[in-house]
ROMAR-308075 format. One line per 10 residues: number of its first residue (from 1); for each residue x, y, z of C-alpha. Coordinates in nm, 2 decimals, decimal comma. Layout:
NUM) X Y Z  ... $
This chain:
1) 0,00 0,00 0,00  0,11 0,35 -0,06  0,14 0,59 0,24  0,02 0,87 0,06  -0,26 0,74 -0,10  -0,35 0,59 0,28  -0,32 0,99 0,39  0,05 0,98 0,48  0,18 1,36 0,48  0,43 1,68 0,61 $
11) 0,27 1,69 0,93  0,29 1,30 1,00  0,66 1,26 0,85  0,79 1,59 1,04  0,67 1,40 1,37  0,78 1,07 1,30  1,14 1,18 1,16  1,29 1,13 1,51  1,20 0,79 1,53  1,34 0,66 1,21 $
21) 1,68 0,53 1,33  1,54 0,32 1,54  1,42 0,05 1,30  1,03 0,14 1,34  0,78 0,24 1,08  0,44 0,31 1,06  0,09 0,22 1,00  -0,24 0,37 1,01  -0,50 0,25 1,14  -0,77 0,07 1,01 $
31) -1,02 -0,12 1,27  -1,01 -0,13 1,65  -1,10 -0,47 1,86  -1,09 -0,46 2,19  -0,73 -0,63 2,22  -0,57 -0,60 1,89  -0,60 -0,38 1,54  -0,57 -0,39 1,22  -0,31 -0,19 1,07  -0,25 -0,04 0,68 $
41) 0,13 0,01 0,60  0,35 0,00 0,28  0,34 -0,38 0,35  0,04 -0,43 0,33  -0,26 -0,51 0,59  -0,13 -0,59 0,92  -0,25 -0,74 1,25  -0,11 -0,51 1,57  -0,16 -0,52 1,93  0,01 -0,24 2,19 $
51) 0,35 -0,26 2,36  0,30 -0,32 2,74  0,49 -0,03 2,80  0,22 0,16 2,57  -0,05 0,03 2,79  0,12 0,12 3,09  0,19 0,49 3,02  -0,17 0,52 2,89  -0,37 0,68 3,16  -0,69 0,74 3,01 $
61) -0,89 0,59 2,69  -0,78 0,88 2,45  -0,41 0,75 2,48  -0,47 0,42 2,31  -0,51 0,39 1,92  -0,83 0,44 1,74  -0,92 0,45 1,36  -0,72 0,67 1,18  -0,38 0,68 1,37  -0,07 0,72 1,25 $
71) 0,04 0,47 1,47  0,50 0,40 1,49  0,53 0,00 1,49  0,84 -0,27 1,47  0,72 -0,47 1,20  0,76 -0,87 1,25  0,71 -0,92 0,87  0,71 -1,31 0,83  0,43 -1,29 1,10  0,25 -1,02 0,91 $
81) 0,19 -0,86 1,24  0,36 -0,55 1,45  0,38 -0,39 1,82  0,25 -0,06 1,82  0,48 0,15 2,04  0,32 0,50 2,02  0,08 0,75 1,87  0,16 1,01 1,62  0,01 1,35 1,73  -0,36 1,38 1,54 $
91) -0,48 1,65 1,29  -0,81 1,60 1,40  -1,02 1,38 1,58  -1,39 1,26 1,71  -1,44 1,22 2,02  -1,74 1,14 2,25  -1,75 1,07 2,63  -1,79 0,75 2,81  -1,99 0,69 3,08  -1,89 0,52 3,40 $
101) -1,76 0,62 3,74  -1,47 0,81 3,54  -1,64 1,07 3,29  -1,32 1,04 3,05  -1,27 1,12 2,65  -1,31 0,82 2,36  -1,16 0,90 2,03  -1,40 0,77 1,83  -1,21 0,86 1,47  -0,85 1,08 1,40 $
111) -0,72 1,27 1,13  -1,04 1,30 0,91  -0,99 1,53 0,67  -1,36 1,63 0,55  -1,67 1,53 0,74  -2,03 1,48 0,49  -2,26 1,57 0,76  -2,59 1,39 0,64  -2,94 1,46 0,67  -3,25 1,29 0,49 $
121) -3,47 1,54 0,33  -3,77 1,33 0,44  -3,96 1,31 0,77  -3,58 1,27 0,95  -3,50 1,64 0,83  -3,38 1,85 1,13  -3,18 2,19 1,08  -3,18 2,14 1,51  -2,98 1,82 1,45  -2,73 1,96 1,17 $
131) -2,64 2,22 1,39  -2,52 1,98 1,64  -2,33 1,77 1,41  -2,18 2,15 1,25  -2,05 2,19 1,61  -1,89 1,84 1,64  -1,73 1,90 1,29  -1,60 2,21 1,39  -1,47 2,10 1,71  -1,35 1,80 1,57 $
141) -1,07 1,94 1,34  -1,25 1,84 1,05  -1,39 2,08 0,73  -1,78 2,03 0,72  -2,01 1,97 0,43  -2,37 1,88 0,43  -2,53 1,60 0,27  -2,92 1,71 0,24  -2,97 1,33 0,11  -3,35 1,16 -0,05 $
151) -3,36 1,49 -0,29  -3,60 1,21 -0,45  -3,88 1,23 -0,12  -3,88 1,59 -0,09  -4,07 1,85 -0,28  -3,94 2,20 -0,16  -3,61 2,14 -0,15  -3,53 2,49 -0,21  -3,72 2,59 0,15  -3,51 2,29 0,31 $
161) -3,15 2,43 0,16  -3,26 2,80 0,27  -3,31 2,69 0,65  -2,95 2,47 0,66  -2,78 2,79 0,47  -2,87 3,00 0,77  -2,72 2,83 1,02  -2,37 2,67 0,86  -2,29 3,04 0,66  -2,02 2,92 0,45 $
171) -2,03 2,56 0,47  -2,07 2,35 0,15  -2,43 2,22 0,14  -2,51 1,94 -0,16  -2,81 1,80 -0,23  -2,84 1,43 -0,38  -3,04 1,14 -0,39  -2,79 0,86 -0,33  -3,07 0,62 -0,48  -3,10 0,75 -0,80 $
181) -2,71 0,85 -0,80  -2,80 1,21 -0,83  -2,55 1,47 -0,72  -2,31 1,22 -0,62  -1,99 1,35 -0,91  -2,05 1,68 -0,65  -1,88 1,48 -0,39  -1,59 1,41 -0,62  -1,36 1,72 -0,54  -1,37 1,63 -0,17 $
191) -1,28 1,23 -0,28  -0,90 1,26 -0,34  -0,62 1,04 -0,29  -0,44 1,08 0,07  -0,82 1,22 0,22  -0,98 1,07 0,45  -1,32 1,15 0,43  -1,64 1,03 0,70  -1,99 1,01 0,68  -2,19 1,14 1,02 $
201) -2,54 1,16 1,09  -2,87 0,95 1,23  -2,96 0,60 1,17  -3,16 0,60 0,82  -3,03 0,94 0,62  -2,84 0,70 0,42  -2,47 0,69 0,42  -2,47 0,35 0,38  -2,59 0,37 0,05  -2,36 0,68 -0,04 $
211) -2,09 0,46 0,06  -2,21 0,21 -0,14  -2,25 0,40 -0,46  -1,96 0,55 -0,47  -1,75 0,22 -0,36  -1,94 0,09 -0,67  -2,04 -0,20 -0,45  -2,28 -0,32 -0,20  -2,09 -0,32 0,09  -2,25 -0,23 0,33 $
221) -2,64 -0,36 0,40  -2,93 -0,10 0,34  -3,26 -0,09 0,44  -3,54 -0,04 0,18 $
C-alpha cells in the first residue's frame, strides 16, 4: 500500500522523523477490537496489538489507538503482524465521552480530513440536529459539508436548503439522492487520494448507500 494514497503527509513525517533510526515504521490505522487492530502500512494489511509499556503509560482511553492513527510499529514481517509502540500527534479527531464512574474522553475517529454531515430530506430532516453535528465537525478538526440526502422524497427542497444555509454560513451544502445516483460527481472534489473523508449523521439518512455507490459495491447492508 502507498502511504500517501492511505493519507501519509508533512505533518505526520515531520513528527515521525525522530524515530526513524530506530528501525520502526508506521501504519495507520484501520479497525479497532478490543485487544488488537488492524493496521495499513507499505506492507500491506497488518495485525497489531500495543506494547506493554504503551499500555502502561496510557492513563486514560484517548491515549490508546483508534481509527485513523498514524500509529509507529516494529514490524515482524514473516508474521505479518507489528507492536505498536506509540501514537503520532492527530490532525483531528472525534471524540465522545464514556460513561462510568470516570467521565473520560473516547476517540472515536482521527485525522479526518472532511466530514459529509448527512441529513435525509424526508420526515428525519432537522436543521436542530445539523447544527449539532456542525458543532462536532467544527470542534472536531475536521472541514464540514452537508449531505441534504432523499432529494428524491422531498418536494421543496429549495425551502429545506434556505433553512440549513442559515445556520452553517459558508459551509458546503449538496443536495443528492444517493438512490437514484443524483448529485453524487459533486462529492468528487472532496474524494481525493491521501483524504480521509467520513460520513456522520442519524440511523436512516443514508450513508450506507452513499458509501455504497460511490464504492461501486454493495458493501454495506441497506434498508429499503
Amino acid at each position: 500500500m502507498n502511504l500517501e494514497y492511505l493519507g501519509w503527509n508533512d505533518y505526520f513525517a515531520s513528527n515521525f522523523e525522530p524515530l526513524l533510526q530506530q528501525g520502526l515504521t508506521v501504519a495507520r490505522v484501520a479497525i479497532q477490537h478490543r485487544n488488537n487492530y488492524i493496521l495499513y502500512s507499505e506492507f500491506g494489511e497488518l495485525s497489531g496489538e500495543i506494547t506493554g509499556k504503551l499500555r502502561h503509560q496510557a492513563s486514560q482511553a484517548e491515549d490508546f489507538p483508534a481509527v485513523g492513527d498514524w500509529v509507529v510499529i516494529r514490524l515482524r514481517e514473516s508474521e505479518k503482524n507489528a507492536t505498536i509502540h506509540s501514537i503520532l500527534p492527530r490532525k483531528s479527531k472525534f471524540s465522545r465521552q464514556s460513561i462510568g464512574a470516570i467521565t473520560e474522553e473516547q476517540i472515536v475517529a482521527a485525522n479526518v480530513d472532511t466530514v459529509f454531515l448527512v441529513s435525509g430530506l424526508d420526515g428525519d430532516f432537522n436543521p436542530r440536529r445539523i447544527e449539532r453535528y456542525l458543532i462536532l465537525a467544527w470542534e472536531s478538526g475536521a472541514n464540514p459539508v452537508i449531505l441534504l440526502n432523499k432529494a428524491d422524497l422531498r418536494q421543496n427542497i429549495e425551502d429545506c436548503l434556505d433553512r440549513v444555509k442559515n445556520i452553517a454560513l459558508g459551509v458546503p451544502v449538496i443536495t443528492l439522492s444517493a438512490v437514484n445516483s443524483q448529485g453524487l460527481d459533486a462529492l468528487k472534489p472532496y474524494l481525493q487520494p491521501g483524504k480521509t473523508v467520513a460520513l456522520l449523521g442519524s440511523s436512516g439518512v443514508g450513508k450506507s448507500t452513499i458509501t455504497n455507490q460511490l464504492k461501486g459495491e454493495a458493501i454495506q447492508a441497506v434498508k429499503a
